[in-house]
N, C-alpha and C positions, 0 to 999 in steps of 0.2 A: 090631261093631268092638271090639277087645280098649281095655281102658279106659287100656292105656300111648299106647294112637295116638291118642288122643283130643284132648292139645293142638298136636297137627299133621293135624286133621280137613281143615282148611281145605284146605291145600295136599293131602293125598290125595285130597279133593275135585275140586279143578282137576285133579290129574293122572291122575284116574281118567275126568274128565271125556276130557279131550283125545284119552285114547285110545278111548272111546268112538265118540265126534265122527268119528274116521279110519274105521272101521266103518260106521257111519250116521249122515247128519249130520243126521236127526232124533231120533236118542236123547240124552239128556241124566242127567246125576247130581244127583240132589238129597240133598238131607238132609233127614232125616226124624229128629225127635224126638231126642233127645243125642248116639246112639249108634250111628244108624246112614244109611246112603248108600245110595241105592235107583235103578236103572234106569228112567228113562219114557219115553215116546214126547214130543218137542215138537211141537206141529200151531200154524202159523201163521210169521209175519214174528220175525224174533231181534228178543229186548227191548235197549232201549239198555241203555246200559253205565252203573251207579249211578252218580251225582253226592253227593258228598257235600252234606246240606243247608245252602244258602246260611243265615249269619244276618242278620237283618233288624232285629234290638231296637236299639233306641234308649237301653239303658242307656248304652253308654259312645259319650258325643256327642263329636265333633271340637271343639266349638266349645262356648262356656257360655252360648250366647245362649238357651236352654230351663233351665238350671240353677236352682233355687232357691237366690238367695243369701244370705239368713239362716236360720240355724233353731237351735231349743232343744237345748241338748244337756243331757241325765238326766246322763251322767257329772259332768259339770264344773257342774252345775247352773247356766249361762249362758247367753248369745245368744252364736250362731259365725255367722262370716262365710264366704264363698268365696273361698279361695285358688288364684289360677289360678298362681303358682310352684311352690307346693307339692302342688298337686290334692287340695288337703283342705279341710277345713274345719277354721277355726283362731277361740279365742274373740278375740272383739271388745271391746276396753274399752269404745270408743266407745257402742256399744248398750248393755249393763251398766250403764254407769253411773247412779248413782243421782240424781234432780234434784229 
């Protein structure tokens, strides 16, 4: 494949595909290695159609009921609190304070 068609692979892919497909509808176009699209035979049941993967992490919570609500902050060299207005953490006089 000439290296100008290379960021429209994709789509020559599919469209090289398709007219394969019309031909026999067990042959199929792959890619192979950067540069190039290759003819195969498919033997078996058509694979579903990719799903983008679901995320799952629990970094960003709905809710701060898992949250830690104090912690040390290096910058500011103090105790910060949990701000659910501002979704930050913000320093705390209250802790700081010296007694």
């Amino acid at each position: 494949m000439p290296q100008d068609w290379l960021p429209d692979s994709d789509e020559l892919r599919q469209a090289a595909d398709y007219c394969v497909r019309q031909r026999h509808p067990n042959l199929r176009i792959w890619r192979t290695g950067k540069d190039r699209l290759i003819c195969k035979v498919w033997f078996g049941a058509e694979p579903p159609p990719l799903k983008p993967p679901q995320k799952t992490t629990s970094r960003f919570r709905e809710t701060d009921s898992k949250r830690v609500q104090t912690m040390w902050s290096g910058d500011n060299q103090s105790w910060c609190r949990w701000d659910a207005v501002t979704g930050d953490y913000v320093v705390a006089p209250e802790l700081n304070s010296e007694s």
